[in-house]
N, C-alpha and C positions, 0 to 999 in steps of 0.2 A: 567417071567417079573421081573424086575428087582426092589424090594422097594424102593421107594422114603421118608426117614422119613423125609422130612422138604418140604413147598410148592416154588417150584423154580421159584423166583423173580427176573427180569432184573434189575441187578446192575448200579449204575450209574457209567459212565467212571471216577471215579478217582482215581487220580497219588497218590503219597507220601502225598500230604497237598490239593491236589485240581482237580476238573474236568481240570482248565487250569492253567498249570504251568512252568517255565521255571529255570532250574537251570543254576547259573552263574559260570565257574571254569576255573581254568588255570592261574589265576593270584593269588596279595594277597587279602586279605579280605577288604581292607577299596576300593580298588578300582571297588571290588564285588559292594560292597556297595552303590558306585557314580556311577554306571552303573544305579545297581534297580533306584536312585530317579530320574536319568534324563532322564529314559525311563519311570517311572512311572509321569512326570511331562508333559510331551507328550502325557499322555492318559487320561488327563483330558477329561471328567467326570465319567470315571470307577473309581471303588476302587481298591484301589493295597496293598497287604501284602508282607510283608518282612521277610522271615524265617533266623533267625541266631541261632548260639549256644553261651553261653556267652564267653566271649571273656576275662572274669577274672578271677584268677589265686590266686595259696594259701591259705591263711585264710579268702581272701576276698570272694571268689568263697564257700566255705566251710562253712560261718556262715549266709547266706545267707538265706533269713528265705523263698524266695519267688522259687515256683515249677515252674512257668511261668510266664514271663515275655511281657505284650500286652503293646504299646506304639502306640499312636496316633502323627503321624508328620502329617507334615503340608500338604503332597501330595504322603501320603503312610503310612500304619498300620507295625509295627514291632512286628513280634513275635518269642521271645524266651525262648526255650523250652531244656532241660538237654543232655546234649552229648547223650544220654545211651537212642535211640528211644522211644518212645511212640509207644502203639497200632495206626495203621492207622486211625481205625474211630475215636479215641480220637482227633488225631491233626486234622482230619477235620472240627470235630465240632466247633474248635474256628473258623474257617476262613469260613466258609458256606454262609456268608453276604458278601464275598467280589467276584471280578469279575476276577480278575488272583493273582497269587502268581508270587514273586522271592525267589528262594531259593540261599543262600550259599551254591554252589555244591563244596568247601573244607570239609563240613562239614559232607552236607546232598544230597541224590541223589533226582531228581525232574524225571519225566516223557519227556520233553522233554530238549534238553540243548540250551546254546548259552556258546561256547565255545574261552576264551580270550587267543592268545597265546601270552604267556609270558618269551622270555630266561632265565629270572632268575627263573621262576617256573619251570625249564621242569623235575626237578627231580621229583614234588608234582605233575604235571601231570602224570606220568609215572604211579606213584599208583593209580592215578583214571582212567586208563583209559576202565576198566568194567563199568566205568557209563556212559559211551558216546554211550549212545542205541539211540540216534535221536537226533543228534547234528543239529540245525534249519538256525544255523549262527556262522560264525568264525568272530572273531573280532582280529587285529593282532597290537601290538604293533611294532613290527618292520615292516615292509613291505617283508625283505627278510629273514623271518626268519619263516621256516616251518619246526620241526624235524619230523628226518628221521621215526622213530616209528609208527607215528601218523597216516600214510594211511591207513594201515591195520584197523585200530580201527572204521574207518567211515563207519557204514554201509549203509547210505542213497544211494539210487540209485540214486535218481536226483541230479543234482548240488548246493552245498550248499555255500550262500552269503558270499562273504569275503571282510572283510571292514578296512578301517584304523581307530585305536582308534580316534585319529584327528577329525575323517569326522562323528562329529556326528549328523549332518543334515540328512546324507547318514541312519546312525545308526537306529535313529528314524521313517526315513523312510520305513525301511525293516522291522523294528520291527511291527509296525502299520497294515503292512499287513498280517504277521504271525497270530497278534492277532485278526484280522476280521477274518482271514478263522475259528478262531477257537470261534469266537460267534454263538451261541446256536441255529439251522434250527425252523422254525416258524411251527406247524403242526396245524390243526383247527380242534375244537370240538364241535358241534352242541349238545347242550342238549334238549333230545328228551323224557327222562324217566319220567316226570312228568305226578301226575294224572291227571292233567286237572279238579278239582273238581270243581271250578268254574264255568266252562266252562260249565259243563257238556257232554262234550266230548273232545276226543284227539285234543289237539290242532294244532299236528302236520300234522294232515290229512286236514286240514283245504286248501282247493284248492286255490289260488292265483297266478293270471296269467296263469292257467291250470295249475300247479304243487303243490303237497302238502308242506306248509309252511317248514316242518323239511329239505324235498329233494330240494328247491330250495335254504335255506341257506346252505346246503350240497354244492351244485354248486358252489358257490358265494365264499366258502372258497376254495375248490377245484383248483378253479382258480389261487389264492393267494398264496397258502402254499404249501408245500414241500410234506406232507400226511394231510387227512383231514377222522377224524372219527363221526361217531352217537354214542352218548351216550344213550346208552336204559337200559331197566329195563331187567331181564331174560327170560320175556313171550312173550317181542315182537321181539324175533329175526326172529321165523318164518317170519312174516309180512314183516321186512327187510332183506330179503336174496338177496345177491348181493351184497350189502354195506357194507363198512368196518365198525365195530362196536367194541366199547368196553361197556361191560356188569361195571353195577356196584359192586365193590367190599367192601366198604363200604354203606352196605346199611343203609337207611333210615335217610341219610345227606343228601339228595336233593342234589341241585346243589356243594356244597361243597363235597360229597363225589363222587360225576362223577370228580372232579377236580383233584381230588387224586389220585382216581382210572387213571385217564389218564397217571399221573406224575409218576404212577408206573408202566402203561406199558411204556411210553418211559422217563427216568429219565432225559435225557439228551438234553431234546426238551421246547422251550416253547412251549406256547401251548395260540391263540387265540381262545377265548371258545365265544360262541353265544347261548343266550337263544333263544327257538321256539318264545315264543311269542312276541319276538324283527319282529314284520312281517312288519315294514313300513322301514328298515333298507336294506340301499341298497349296490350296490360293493363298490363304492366313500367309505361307510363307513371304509369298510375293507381295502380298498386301504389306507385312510388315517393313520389308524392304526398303518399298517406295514412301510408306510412311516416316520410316525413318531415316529416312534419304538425307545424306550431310552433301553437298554442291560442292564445299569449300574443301576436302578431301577429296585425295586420286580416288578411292572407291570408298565406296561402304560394303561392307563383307558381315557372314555369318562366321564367327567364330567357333572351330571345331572345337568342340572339349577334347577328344582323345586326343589328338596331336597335340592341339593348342595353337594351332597357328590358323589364317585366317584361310579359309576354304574358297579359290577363285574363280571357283565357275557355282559359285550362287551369287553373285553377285553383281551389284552396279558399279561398272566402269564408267569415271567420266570422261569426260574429251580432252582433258589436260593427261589422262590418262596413256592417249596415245604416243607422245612421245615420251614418255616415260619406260612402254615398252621397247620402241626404236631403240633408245639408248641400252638397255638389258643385252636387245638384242645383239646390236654393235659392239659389249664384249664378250659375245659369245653363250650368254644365256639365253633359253626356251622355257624358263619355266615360269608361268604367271602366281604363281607363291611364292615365287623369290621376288616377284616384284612386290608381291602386297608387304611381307615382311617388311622389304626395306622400303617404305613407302608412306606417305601422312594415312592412314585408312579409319574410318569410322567402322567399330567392330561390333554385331552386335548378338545375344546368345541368342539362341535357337530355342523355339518352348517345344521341340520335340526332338526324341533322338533319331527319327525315321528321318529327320527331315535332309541330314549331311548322311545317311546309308549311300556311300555304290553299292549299285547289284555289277557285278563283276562276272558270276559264273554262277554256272544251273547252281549250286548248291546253295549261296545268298537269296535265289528266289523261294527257297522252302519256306522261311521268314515273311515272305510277302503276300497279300493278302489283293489275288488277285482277281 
C-alpha cells in the first residue's frame, strides 16, 4: 500500500486567477479592455475583476515602487500584477471576493477563452494559440475573415458562438448564459451533530408528522438541491446508515465548523445549511431561498425580526463564502452571525414566524404541533 504523507483534500476548481474565468485574446489590448467593462456592466450585480499586466515601459515601469496594482472602477475591479507570474494561490487570494475574472489572454492564460478575431492580430494570435484549451465564443471583427490555422487549435466538440464585434446586444446575450451555467450548484446540509443539552435529548429524533425532525428537513432539502447531506458528530453514523453524511472535521466549532467541513468536501457548491431545531420551517421556506438566491453575495439569509440580525443556519452559503470564514476564524471567531453581519449578505423576511423558532427545550415543543 502505497504511503500517503499529506491528507488528500478536494481542491477547489480554480483556473489561473479564479474558480470562473474567461480570458480575452486575439485582438489589441485596449479593446481586451472595452470588451471586460461592457460585459462586466451587463452582469450587474456580480462583481467582476480585471486581470492586466502593466502596460508601462522604461523608467517608468522600473521605479515603480508598487508589486500590485488593485483599482476599483466603477463596474469592475482591475488587477495588476508583474509580467514574471505569481504563485497560483497567491493571485487568488486577491480576487476570492469577486464573482468572475477577465483576463488579458495577450498577456495572461485564463481557464476558459472568448476568442476576438482580429486580421491585424493574426500574427500575435499565432503565438497564443496553446492557450485556446476551451475557446467559449468567437467574436469576429470582420465577418469574413477566419485564418486558415485556427481550426485545428479548437478543440471544443460542440459548436462554438460566433458573433459580430457590432452586435453587442447578441455579445451580452451569449455571454450571460455562459456565465449562469457556470454559478455555483446549490447542495443542502442539515446540521444534525449537536448535543441537544438543553433539550435533554437528540433533538433530531424528535417525531414530527411521523418523521424524525433531522430526516424530514433531509427531505425537504433533498427535494430542492442538487445533493443534500447530514451533518453529524463520529458516533452517530451507525444510527444514520443510509444517508449521505459528512462527519465533522473541525471539531468542537458547532455549527460553524459542520460549515467548513462541508466547503471542504465540496469547495465548489454552495451550500444551503438548516439547523435541526429550525422544526416549524417548511418547503415554501427553502423554495423561497433558492428563489431568491443572490450568487453575487457571501450568503443570502432570513432575516430574524426579533434580533434583527441575519439568522445563519437558514441559509445559503456561497463558495466565496468559505474563505471568509477561514479569515473569522484566524482571529479567533466561531461564530457564523458574526460573519453574516459583517459580510455583503442578501437578506430576506421570513412570511412566517415558525419558520426562525429554535425548539431548544421540552417546554418550546408545547408550541409545536407535532
Amino acid at each position: 500500500m502505497k504511503h500517503v504523507k499529506h491528507t488528500r483534500l478536494r481542491r477547489p476548481d480554480f483556473g489561473f486567477f479564479h474558480r470562473c474565468e474567461w480570458a480575452i485574446l486575439g485582438t489589441n489590448c485596449s479593446d481586451i479592455q472595452f470588451l471586460s467593462t461592457q460585459l462586466s456592466r451587463a452582469l450587474t450585480p456580480a462583481k467582476v475583476a480585471y486581470v492586466d499586466a502593466s502596460h508601462t515601459s522604461g523608467s517608468e515601469a522600473d521605479t515603480s515602487p508598487f508589486h500590485t496594482i488593485y483599482t476599483q472602477h466603477k463596474t469592475y475591479l482591475e488587477l495588476k500584477i508583474p509580467p514574471i507570474a505569481e504563485l497560483v494561490h497567491d493571485r487568488i487570494a486577491y480576487l476570492e471576493s469577486v464573482d468572475l475574472v477577465f483576463i488579458n489572454g495577450n498577456h495572461f492564460e485564463g481557464k476558459s477563452q472568448i476568442l476576438i478575431l482580429d486580421p491585424e492580430k493574426e500574427s500575435s494570435l499565432k503565438k497564443r494559440l496553446h492557450r485556446l484549451t476551451d475557446v467559449q465564443m468567437i467574436i469576429k471583427k470582420h465577418p469574413d475573415y477566419w485564418p486558415d490555422f485556427l481550426s485545428k487549435s479548437l478543440s471544443n466538440s460542440n459548436p462554438i458562438p460566433q458573433l459580430d464585434w457590432a452586435d453587442f446586444s447578441s455579445i451580452n446575450r451569449v455571454f450571460k448564459q455562459l456565465y449562469s451555467a457556470k454559478i455555483p450548484p446549490v447542495y443542502g446540509l442539515v446540521l444534525a451533530g449537536g448535543r441537544s443539552t438543553r433539550m435533554g435529548f437528540d433533538k433530531g429524533k424528535i417525531s414530527i408528522q411521523g418523521k424524525d425532525a433531522r430526516i424530514r428537513l433531509y427531505e425537504m432539502l433533498e427535494a430542492k438541491t442538487d445533493k443534500t447531506f447530514l451533518s453529524i458528530r463520529q458516533d452517530q453514523k451507525d444510527e444514520l446508515q443510509g444517508y449521505p453524511v459528512l462527519t465533522d472535521r473541525f471539531v468542537g466549532l458547532g455549527p460553524f465548523g459542520a460549515i467548513l467541513t462541508a466547503f471542504q468536501a465540496y469547495p465548489d457548491a454552495a451550500w444551503l445549511v438548516l439547523a435541526t431545531d429550525l422544526m416549524g420551517l417548511s418547503s415554501s421556506a427553502i423554495q423561497l431561498l433558492i428563489h431568491e438566491r443572490n450568487p453575487a453575495a457571501v450568503a443570502t439569509a432570513f432575516l430574524n425580526v426579533e434580533t434583527g440580525f441575519p439568522d445563519p443556519l437558514a441559509t445559503i452559503w456561497e463558495p466565496k463564502a468559505q474563505e471568509r470564514l477561514m479569515s473569522f476564524l484566524r482571529q479567533g471567531y466561531s461564530c457564523p452571525r458574526k460573519v453574516l453581519i459583517n459580510s455583503d449578505v442578501h437578506l430576506l423576511e421570513p412570511q412566517s414566524d415558525k419558520w426562525l423558532t429554535n425548539y431548544n427545550t421540552p417546554e418550546d415543543l408545547s408550541g409545536l404541533n407535532l
